[in-house]
mmCIF file of the N, C-alpha and C atoms, coordinates in Angstrom:
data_MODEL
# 
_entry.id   MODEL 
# 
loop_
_atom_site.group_PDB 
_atom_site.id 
_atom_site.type_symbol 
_atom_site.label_atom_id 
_atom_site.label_alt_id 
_atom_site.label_comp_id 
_atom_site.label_asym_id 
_atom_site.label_entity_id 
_atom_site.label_seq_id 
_atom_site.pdbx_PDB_ins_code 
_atom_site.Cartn_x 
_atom_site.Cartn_y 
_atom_site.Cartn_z 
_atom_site.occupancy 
_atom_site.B_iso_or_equiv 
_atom_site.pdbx_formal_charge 
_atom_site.auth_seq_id 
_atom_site.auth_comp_id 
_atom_site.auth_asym_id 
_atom_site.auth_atom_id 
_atom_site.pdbx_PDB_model_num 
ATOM 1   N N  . UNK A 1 1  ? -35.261 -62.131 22.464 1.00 0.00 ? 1  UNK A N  1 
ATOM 2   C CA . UNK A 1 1  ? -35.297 -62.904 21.239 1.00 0.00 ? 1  UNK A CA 1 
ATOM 3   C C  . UNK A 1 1  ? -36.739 -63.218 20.852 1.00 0.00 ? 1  UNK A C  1 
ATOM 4   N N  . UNK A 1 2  ? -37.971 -63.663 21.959 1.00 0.00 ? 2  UNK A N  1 
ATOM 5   C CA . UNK A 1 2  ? -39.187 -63.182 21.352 1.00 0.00 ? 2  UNK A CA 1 
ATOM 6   C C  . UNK A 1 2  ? -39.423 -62.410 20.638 1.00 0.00 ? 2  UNK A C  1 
ATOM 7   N N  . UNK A 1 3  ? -39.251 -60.982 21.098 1.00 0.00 ? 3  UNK A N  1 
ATOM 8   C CA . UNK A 1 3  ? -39.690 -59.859 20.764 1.00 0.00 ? 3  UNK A CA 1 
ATOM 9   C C  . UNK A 1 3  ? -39.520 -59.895 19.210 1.00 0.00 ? 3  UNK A C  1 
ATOM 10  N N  . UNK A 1 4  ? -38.320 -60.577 18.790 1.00 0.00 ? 4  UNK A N  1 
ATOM 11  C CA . UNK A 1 4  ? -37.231 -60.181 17.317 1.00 0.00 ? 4  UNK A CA 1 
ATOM 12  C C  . UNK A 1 4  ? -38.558 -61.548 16.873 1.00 0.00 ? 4  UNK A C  1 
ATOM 13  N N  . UNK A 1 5  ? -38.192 -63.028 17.270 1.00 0.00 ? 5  UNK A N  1 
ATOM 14  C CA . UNK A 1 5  ? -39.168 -63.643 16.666 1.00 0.00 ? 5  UNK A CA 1 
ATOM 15  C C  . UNK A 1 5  ? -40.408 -63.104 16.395 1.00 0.00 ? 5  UNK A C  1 
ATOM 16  N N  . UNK A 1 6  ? -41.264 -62.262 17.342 1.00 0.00 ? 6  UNK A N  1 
ATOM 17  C CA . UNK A 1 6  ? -42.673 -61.996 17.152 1.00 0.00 ? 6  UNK A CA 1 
ATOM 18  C C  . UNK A 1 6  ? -42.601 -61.043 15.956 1.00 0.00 ? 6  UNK A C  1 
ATOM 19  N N  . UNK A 1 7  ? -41.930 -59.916 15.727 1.00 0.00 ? 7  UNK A N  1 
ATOM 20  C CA . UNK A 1 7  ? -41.758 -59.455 14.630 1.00 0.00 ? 7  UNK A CA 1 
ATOM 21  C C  . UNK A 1 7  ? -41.783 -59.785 13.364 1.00 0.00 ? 7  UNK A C  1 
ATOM 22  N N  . UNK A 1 8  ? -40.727 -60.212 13.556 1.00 0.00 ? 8  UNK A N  1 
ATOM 23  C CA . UNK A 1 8  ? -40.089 -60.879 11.887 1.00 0.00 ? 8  UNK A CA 1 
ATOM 24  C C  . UNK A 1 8  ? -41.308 -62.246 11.614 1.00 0.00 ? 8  UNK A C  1 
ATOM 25  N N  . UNK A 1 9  ? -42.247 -62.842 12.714 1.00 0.00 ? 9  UNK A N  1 
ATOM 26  C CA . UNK A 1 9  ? -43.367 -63.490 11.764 1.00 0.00 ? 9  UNK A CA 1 
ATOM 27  C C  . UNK A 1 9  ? -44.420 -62.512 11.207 1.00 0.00 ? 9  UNK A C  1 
ATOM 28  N N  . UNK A 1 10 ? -44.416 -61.214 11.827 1.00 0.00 ? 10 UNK A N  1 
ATOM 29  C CA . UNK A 1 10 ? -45.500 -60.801 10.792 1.00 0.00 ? 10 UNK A CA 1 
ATOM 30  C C  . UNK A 1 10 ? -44.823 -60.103 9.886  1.00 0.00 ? 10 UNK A C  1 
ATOM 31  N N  . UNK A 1 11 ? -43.211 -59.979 9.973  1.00 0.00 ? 11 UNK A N  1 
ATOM 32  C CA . UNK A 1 11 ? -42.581 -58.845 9.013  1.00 0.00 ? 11 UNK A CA 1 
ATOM 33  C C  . UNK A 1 11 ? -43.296 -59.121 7.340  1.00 0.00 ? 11 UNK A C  1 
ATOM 34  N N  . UNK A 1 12 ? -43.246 -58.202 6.451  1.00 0.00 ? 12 UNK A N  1 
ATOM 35  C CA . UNK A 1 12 ? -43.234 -58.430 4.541  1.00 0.00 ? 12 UNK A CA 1 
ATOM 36  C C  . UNK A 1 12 ? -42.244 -57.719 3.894  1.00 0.00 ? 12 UNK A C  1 
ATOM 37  N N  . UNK A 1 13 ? -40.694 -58.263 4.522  1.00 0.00 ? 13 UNK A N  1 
ATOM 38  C CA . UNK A 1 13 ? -40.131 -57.717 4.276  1.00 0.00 ? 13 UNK A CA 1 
ATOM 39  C C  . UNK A 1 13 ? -39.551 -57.791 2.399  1.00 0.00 ? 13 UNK A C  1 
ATOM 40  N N  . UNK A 1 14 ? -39.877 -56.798 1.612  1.00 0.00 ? 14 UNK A N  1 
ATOM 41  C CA . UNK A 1 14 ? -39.137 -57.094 0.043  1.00 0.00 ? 14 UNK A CA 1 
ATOM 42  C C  . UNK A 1 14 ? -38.330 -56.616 0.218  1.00 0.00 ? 14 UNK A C  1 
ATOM 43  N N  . UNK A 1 15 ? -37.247 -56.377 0.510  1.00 0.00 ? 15 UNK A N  1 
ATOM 44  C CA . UNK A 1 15 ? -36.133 -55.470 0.376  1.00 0.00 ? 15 UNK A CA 1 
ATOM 45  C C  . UNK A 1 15 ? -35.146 -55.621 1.666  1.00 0.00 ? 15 UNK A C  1 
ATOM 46  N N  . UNK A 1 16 ? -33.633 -55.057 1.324  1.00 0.00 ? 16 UNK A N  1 
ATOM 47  C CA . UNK A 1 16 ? -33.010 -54.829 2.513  1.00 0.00 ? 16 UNK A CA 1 
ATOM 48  C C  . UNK A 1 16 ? -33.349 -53.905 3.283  1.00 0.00 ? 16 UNK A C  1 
ATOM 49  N N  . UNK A 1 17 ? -33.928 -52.787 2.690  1.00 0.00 ? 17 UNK A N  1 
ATOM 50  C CA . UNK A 1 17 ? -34.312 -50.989 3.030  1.00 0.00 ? 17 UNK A CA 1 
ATOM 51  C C  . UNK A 1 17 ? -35.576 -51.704 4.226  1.00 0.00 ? 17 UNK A C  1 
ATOM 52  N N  . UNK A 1 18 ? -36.544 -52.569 3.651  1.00 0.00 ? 18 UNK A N  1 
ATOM 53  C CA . UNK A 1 18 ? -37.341 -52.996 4.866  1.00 0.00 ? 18 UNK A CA 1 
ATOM 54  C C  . UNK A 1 18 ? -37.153 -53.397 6.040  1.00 0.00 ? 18 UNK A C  1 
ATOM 55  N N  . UNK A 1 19 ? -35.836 -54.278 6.149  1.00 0.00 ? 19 UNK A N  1 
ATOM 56  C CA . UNK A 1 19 ? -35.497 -54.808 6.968  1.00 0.00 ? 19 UNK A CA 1 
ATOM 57  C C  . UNK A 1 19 ? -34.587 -53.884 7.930  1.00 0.00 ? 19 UNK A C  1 
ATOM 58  N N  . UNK A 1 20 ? -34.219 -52.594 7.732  1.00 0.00 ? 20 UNK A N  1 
ATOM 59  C CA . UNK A 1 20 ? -33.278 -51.330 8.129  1.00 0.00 ? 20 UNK A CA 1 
ATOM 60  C C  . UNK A 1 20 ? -34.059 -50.668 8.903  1.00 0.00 ? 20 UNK A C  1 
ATOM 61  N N  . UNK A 1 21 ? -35.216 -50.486 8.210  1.00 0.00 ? 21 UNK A N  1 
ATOM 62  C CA . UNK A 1 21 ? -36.479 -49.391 8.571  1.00 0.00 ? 21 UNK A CA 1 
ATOM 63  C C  . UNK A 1 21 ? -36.980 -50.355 9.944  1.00 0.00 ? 21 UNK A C  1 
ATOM 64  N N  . UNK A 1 22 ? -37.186 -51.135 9.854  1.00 0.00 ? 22 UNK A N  1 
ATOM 65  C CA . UNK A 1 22 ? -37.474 -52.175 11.298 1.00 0.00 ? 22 UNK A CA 1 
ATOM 66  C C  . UNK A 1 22 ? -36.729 -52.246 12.289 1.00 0.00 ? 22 UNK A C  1 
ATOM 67  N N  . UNK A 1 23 ? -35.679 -52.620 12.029 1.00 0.00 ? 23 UNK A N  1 
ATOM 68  C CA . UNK A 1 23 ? -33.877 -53.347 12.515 1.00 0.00 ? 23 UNK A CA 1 
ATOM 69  C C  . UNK A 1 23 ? -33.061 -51.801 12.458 1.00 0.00 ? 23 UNK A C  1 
ATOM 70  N N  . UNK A 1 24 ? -33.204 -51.288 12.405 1.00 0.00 ? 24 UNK A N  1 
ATOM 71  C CA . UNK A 1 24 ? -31.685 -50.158 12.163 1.00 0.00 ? 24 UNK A CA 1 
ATOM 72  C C  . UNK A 1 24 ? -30.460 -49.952 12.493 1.00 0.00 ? 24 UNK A C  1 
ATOM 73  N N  . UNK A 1 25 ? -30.396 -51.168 13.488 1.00 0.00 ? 25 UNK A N  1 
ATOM 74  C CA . UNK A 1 25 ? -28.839 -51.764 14.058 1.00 0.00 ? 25 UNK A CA 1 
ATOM 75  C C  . UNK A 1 25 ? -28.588 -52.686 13.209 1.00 0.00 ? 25 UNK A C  1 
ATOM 76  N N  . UNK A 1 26 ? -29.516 -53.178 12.194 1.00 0.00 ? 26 UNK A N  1 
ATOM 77  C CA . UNK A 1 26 ? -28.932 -54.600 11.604 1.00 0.00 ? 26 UNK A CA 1 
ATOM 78  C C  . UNK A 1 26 ? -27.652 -54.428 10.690 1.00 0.00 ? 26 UNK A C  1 
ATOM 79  N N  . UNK A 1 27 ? -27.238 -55.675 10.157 1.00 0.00 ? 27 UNK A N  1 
ATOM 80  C CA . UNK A 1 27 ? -26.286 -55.233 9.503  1.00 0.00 ? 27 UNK A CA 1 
ATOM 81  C C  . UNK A 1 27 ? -26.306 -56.103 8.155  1.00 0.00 ? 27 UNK A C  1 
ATOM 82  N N  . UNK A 1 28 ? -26.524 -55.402 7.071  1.00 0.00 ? 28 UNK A N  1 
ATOM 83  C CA . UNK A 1 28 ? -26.694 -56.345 5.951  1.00 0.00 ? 28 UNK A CA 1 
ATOM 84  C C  . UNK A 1 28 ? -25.469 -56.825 5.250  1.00 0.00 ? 28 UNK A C  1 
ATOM 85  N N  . UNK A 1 29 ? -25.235 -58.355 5.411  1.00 0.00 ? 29 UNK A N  1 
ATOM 86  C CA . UNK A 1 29 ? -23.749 -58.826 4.697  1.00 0.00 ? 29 UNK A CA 1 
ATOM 87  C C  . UNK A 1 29 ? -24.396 -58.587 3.222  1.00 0.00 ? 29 UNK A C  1 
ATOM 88  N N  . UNK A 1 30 ? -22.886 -59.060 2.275  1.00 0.00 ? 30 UNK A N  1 
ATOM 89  C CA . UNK A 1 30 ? -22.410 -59.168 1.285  1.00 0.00 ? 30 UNK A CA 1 
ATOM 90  C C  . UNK A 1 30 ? -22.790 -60.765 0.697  1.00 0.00 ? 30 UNK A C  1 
ATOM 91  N N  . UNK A 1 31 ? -23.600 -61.827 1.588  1.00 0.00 ? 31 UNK A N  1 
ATOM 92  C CA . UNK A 1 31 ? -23.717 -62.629 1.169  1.00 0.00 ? 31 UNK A CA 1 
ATOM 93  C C  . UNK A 1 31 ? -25.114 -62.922 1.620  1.00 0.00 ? 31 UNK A C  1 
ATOM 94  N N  . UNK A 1 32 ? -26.228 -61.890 1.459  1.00 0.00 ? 32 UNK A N  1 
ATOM 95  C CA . UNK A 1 32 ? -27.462 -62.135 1.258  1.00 0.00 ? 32 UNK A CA 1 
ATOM 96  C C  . UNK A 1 32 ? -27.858 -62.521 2.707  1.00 0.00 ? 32 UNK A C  1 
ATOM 97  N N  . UNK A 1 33 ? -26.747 -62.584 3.816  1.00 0.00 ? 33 UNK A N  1 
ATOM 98  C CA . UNK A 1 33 ? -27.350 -62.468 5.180  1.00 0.00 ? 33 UNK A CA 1 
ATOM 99  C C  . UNK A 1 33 ? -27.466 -61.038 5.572  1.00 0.00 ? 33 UNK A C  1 
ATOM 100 N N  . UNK A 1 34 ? -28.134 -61.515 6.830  1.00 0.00 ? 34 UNK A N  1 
ATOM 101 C CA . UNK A 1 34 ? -28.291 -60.237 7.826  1.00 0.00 ? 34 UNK A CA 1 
ATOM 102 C C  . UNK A 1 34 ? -27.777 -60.358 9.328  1.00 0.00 ? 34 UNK A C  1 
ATOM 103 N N  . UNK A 1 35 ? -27.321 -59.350 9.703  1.00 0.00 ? 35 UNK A N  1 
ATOM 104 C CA . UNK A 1 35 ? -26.895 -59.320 11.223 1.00 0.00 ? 35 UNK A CA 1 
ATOM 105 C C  . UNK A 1 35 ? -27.779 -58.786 11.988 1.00 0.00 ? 35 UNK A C  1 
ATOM 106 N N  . UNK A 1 36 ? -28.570 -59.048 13.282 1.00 0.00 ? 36 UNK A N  1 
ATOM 107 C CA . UNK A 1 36 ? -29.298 -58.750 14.176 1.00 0.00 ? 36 UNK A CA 1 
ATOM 108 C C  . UNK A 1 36 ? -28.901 -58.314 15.771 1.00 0.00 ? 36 UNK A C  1 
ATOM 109 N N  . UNK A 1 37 ? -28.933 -57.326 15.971 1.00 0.00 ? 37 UNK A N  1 
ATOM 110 C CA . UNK A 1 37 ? -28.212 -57.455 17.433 1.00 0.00 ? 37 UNK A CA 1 
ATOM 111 C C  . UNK A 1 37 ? -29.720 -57.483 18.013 1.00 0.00 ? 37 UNK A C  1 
ATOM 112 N N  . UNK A 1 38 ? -29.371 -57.990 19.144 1.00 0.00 ? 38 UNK A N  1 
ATOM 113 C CA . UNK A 1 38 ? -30.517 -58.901 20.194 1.00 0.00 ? 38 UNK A CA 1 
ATOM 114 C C  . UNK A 1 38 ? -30.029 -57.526 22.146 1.00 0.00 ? 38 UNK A C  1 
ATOM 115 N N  . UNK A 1 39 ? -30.968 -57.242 22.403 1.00 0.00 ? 39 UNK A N  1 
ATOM 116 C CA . UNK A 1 39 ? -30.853 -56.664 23.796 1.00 0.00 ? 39 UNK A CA 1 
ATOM 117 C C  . UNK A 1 39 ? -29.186 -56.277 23.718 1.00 0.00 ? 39 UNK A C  1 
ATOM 118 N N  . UNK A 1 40 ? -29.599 -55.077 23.340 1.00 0.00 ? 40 UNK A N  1 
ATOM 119 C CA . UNK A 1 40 ? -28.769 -53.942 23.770 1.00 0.00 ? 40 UNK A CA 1 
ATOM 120 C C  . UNK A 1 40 ? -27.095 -54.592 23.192 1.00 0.00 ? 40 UNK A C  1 
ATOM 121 N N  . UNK A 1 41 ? -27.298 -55.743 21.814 1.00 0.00 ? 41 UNK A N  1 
ATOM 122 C CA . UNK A 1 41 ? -25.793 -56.098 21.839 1.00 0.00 ? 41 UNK A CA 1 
ATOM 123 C C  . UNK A 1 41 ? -25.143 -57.270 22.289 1.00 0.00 ? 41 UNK A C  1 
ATOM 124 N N  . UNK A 1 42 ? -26.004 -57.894 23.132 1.00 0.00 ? 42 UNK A N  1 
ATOM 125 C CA . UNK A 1 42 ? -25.486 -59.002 23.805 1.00 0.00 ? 42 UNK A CA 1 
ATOM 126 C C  . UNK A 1 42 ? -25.438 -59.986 22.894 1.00 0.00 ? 42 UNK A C  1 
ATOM 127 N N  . UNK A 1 43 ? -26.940 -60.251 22.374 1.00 0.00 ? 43 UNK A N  1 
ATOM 128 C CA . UNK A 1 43 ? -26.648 -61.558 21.351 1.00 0.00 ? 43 UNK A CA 1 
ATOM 129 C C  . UNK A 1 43 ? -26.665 -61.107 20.283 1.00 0.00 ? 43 UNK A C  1 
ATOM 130 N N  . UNK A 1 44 ? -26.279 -61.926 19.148 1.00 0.00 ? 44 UNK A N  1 
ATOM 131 C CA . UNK A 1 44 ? -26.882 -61.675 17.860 1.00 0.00 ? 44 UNK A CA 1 
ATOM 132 C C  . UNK A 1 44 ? -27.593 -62.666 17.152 1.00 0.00 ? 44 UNK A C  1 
ATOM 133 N N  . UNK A 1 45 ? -28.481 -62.463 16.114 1.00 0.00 ? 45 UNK A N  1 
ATOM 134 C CA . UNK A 1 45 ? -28.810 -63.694 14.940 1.00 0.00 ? 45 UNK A CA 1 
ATOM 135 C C  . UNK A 1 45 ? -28.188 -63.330 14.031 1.00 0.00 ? 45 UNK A C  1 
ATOM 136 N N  . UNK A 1 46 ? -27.902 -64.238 12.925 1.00 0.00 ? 46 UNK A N  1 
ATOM 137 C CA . UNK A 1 46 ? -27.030 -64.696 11.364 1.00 0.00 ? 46 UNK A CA 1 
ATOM 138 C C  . UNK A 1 46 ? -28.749 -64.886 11.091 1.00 0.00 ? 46 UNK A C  1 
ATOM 139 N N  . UNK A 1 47 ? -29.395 -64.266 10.114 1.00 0.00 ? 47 UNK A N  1 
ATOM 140 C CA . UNK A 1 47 ? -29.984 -65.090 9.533  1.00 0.00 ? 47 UNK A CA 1 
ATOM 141 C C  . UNK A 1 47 ? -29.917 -64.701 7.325  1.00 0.00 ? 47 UNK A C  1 
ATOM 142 N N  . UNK A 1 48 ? -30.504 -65.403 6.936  1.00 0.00 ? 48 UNK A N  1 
ATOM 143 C CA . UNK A 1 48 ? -30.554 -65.619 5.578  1.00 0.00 ? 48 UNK A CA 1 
ATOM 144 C C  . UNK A 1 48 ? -32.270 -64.891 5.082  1.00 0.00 ? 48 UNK A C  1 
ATOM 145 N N  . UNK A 1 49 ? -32.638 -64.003 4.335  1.00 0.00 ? 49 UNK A N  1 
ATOM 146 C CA . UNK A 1 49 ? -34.113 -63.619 3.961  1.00 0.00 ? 49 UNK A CA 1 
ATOM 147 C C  . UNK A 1 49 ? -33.859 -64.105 2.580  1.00 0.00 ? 49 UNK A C  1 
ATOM 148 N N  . UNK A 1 50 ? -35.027 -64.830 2.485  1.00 0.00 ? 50 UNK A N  1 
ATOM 149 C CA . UNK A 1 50 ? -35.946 -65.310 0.895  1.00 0.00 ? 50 UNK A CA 1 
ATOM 150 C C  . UNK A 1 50 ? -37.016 -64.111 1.364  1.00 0.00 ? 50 UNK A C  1 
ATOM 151 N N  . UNK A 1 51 ? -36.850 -62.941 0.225  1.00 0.00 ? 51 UNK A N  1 
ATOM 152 C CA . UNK A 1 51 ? -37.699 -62.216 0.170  1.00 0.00 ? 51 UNK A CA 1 
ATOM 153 C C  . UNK A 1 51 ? -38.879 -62.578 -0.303 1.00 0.00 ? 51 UNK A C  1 
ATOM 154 N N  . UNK A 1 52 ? -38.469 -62.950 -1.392 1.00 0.00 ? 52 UNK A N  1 
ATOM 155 C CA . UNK A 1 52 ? -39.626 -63.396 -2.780 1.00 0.00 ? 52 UNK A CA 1 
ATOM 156 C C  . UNK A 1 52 ? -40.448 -64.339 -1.514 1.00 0.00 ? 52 UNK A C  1 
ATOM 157 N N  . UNK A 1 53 ? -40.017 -65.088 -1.503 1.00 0.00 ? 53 UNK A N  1 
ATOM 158 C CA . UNK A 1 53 ? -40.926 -66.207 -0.647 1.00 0.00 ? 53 UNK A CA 1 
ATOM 159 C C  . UNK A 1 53 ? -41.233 -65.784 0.854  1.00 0.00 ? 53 UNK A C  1 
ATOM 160 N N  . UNK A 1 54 ? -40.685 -64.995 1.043  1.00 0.00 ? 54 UNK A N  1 
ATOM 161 C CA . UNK A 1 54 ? -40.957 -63.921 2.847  1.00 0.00 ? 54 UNK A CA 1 
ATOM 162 C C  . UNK A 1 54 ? -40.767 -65.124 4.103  1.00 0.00 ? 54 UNK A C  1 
ATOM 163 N N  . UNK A 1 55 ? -39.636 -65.738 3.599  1.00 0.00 ? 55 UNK A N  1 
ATOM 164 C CA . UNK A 1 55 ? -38.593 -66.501 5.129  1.00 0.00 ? 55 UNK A CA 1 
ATOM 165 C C  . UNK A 1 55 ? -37.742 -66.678 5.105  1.00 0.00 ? 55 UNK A C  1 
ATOM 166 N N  . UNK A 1 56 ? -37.361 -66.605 6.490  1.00 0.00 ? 56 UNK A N  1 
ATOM 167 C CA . UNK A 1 56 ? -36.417 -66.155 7.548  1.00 0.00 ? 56 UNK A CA 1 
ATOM 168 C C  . UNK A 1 56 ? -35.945 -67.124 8.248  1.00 0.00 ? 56 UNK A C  1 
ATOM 169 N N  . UNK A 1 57 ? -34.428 -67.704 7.389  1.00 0.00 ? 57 UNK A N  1 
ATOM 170 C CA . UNK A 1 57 ? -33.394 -68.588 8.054  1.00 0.00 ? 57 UNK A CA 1 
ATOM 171 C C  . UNK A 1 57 ? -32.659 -68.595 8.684  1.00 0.00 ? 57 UNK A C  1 
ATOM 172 N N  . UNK A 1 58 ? -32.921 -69.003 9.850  1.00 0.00 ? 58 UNK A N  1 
ATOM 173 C CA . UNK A 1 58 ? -31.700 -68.652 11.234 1.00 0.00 ? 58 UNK A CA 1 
ATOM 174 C C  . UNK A 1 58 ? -30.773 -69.567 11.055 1.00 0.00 ? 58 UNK A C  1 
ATOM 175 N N  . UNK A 1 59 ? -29.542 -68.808 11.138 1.00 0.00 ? 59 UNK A N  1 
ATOM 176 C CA . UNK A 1 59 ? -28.305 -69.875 10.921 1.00 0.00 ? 59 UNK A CA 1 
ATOM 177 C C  . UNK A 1 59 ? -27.429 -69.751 12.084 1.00 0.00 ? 59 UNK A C  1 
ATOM 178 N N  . UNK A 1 60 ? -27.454 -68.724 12.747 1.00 0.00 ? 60 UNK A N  1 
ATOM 179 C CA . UNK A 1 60 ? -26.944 -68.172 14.242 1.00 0.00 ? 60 UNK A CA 1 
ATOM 180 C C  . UNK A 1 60 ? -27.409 -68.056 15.121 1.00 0.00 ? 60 UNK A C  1 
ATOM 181 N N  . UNK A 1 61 ? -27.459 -68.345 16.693 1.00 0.00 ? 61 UNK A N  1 
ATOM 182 C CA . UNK A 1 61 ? -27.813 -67.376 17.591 1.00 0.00 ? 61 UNK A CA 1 
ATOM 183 C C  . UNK A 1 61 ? -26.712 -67.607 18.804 1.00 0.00 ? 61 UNK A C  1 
ATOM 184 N N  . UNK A 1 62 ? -26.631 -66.544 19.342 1.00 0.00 ? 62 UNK A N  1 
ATOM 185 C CA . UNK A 1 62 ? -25.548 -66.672 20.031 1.00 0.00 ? 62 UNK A CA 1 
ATOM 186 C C  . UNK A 1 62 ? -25.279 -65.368 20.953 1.00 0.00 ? 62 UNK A C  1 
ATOM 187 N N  . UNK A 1 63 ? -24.387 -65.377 21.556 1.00 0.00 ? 63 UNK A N  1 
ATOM 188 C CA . UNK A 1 63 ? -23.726 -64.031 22.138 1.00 0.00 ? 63 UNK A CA 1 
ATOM 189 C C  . UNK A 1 63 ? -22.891 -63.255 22.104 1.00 0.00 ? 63 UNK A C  1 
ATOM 190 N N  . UNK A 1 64 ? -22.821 -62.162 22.042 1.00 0.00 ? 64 UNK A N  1 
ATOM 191 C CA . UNK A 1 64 ? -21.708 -61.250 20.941 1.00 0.00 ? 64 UNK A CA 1 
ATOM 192 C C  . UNK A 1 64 ? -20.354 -61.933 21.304 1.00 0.00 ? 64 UNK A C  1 
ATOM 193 N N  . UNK A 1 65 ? -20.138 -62.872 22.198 1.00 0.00 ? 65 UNK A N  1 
ATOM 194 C CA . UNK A 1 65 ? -18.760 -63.374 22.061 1.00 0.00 ? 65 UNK A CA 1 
ATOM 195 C C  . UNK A 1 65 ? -18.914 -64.624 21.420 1.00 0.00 ? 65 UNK A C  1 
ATOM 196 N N  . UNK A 1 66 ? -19.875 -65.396 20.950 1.00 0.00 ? 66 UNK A N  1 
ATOM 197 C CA . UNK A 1 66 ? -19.785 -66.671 20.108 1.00 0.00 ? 66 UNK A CA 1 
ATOM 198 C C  . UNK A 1 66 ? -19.691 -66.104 18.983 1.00 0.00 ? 66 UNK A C  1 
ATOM 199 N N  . UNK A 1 67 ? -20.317 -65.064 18.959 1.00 0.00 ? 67 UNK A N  1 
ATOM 200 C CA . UNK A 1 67 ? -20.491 -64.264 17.462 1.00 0.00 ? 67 UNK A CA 1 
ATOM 201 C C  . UNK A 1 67 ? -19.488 -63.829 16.718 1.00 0.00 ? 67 UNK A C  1 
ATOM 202 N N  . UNK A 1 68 ? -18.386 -63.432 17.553 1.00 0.00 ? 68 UNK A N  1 
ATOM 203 C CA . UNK A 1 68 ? -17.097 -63.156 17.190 1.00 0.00 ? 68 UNK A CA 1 
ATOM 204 C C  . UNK A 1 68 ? -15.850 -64.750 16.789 1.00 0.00 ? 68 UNK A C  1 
ATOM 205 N N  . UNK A 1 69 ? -16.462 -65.455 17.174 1.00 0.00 ? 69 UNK A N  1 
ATOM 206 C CA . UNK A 1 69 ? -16.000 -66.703 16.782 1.00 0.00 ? 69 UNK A CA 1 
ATOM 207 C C  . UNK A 1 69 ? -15.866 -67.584 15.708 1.00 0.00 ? 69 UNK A C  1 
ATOM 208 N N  . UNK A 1 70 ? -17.158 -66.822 14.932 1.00 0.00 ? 70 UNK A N  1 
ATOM 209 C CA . UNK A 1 70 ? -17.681 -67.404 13.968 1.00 0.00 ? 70 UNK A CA 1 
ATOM 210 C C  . UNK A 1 70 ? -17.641 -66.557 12.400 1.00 0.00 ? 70 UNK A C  1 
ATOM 211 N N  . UNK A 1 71 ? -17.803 -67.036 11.307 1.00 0.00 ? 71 UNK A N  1 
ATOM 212 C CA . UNK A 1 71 ? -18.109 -66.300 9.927  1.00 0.00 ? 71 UNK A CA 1 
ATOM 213 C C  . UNK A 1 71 ? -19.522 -66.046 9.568  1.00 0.00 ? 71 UNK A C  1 
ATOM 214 N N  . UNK A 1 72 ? -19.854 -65.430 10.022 1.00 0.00 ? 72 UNK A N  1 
ATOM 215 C CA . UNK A 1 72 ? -21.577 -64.733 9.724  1.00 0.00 ? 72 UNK A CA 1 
ATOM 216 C C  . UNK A 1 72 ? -21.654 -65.162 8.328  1.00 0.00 ? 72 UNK A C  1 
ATOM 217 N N  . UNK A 1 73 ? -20.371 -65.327 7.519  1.00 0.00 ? 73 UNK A N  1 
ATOM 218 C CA . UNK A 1 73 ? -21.247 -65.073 5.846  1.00 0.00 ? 73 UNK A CA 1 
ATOM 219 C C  . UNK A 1 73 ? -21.147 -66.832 5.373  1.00 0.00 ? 73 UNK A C  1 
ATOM 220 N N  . UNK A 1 74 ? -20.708 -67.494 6.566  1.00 0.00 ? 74 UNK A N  1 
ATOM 221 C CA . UNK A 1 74 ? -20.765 -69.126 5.684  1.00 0.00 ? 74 UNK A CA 1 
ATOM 222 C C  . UNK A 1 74 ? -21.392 -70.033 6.996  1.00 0.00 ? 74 UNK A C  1 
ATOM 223 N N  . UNK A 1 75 ? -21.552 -69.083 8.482  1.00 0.00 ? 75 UNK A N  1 
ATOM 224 C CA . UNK A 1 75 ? -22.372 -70.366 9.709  1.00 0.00 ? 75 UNK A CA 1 
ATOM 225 C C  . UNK A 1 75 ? -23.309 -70.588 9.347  1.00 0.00 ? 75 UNK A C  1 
ATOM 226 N N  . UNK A 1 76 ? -23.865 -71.804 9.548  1.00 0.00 ? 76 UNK A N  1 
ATOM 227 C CA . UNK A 1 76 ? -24.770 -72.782 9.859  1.00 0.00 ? 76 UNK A CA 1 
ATOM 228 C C  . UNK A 1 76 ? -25.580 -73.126 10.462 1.00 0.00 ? 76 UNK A C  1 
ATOM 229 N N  . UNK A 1 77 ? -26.629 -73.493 11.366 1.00 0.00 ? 77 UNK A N  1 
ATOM 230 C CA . UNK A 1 77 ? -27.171 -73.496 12.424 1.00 0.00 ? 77 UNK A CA 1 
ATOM 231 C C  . UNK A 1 77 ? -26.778 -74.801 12.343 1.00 0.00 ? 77 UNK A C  1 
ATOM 232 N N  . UNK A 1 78 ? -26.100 -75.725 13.523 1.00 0.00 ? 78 UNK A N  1 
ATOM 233 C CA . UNK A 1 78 ? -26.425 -77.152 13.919 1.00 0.00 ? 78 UNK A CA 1 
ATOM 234 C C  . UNK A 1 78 ? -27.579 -77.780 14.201 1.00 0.00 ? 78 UNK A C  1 
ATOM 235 N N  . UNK A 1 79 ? -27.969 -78.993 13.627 1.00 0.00 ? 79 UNK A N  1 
ATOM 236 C CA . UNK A 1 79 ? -29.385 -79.558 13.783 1.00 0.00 ? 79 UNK A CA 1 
ATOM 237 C C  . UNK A 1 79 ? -29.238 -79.958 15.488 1.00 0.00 ? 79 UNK A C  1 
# 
């Protein structure tokens, strides 16, 4: 999950196509999120991209079995 954090702070990502070309497992929802698989599948992130503004809202993290628990296109992150 470093690795994905260290990235995505220097990412510029405009586009979904950017974020593919990086990520190529990702998975782009229908509601302006993105899916991330984390080591080989185990975890994933939910997060949300403001392109225009270039950040990156984590609303998930978890393990492919919390992940399955949940609605990628309406979770939340708990404070």
């Amino acid at each position: 999950m470093r690795a994905w954090a260290d990235e995505v702070r220097v990412a510029q990502w405009k586009q979904t196509a950017d974020v593919k070309a990086a990520f190529g497992n990702a998975s782009i929802l229908k509601t302006r999120r993105t899916v991330f698989n984390i080591k080989g599948n185990d975890y994933r992130i939910v997060a949300a991209i403001a392109y225009r503004m270039g950040v990156v809202f984590v609303k998930f993290v978890g393990t492919h079995e919390e992940y399955d628990r949940i609605d990628a296109n309406t979770v939340e992150l708990d404070p």
